[in-house]
C-alpha positions as a LaTeX table, in Angstrom:
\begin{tabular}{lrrr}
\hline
Residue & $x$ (\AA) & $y$ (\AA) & $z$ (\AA) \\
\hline
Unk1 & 16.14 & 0.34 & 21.21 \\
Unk2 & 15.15 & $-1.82$ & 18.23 \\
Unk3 & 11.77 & 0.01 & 18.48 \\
Unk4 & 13.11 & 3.08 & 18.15 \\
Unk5 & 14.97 & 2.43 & 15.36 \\
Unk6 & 11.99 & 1.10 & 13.41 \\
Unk7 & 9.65 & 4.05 & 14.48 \\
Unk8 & 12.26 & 6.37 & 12.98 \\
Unk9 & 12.40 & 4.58 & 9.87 \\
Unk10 & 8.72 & 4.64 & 9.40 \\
Unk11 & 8.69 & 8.23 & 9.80 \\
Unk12 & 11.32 & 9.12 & 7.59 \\
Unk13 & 9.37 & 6.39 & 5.01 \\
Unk14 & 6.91 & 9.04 & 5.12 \\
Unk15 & 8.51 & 11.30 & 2.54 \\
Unk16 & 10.11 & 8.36 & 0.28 \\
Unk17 & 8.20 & 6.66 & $-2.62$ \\
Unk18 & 4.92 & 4.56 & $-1.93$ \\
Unk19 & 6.74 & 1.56 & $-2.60$ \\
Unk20 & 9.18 & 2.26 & $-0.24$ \\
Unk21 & 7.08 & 3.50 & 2.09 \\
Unk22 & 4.99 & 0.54 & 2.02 \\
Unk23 & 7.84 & $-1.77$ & 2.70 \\
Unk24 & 9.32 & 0.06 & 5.61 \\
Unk25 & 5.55 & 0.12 & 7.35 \\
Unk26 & 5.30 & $-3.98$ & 6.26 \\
Unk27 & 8.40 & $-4.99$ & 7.12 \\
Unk28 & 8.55 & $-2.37$ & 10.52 \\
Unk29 & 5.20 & $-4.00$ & 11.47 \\
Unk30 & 7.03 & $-7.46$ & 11.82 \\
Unk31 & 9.87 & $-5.75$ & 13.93 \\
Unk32 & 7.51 & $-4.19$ & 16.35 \\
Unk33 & 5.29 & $-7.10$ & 16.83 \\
Unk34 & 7.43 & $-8.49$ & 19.21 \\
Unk35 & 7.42 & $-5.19$ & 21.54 \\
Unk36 & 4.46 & $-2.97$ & 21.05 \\
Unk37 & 0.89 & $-4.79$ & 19.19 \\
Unk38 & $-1.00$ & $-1.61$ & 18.77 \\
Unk39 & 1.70 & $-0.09$ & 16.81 \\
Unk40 & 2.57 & $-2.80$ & 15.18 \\
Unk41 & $-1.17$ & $-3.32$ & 13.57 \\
Unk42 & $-1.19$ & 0.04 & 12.82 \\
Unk43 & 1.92 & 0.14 & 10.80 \\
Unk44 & 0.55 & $-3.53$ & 9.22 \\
Unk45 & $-2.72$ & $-1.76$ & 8.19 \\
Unk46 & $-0.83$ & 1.20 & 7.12 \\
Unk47 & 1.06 & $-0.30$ & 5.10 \\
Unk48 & $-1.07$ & $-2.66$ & 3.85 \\
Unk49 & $-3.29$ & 0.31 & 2.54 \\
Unk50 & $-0.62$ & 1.94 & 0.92 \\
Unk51 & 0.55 & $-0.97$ & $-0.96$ \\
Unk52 & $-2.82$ & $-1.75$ & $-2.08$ \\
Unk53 & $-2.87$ & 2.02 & $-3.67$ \\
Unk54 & 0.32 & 0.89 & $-5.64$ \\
Unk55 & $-0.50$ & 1.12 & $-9.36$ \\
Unk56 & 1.02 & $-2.30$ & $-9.79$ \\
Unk57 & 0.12 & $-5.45$ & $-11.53$ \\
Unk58 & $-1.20$ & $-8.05$ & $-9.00$ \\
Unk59 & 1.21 & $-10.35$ & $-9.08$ \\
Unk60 & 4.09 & $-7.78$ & $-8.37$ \\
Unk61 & 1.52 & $-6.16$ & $-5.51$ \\
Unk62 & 1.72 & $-9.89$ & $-4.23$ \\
Unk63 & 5.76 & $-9.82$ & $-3.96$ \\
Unk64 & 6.00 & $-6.99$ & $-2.35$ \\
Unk65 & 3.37 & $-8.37$ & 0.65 \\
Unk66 & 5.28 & $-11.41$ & 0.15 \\
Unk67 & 8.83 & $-10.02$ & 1.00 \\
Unk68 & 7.90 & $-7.85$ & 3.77 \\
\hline
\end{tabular}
């Protein structure tokens, strides 16, 4: 079920703000680490890439890795 949830919220993250976006794929990747690996790397590098595309000073690029 929990998976679910989280796969839902990554694709409705889809539509929202890059920042947002790359928070729900961060923080989903943590979530489905403990029940599926592949997806859960995928949403990590997902995410990961999308938060690197942030127009965002480093050290605020560094909180948001930091908090998800």
């Amino acid at each position: 079920m929990p998976d679910v949830l989280v796969r839902r919220a990554i694709e409705q993250a889809e539509s929202r703000d890059p920042l947002v976006k790359a928070m729900v794929l961060l923080r989903g990747a943590r979530v489905l680490a403990a029940m599926d690996k592949k997806a859960a790397r995928q949403a990590f590098a997902e995410g990961a890439a999308t938060a690197e595309s942030l127009h965002l000073p480093s050290r605020e690029r560094e909180h948001v890795f930091n908090e998800a």
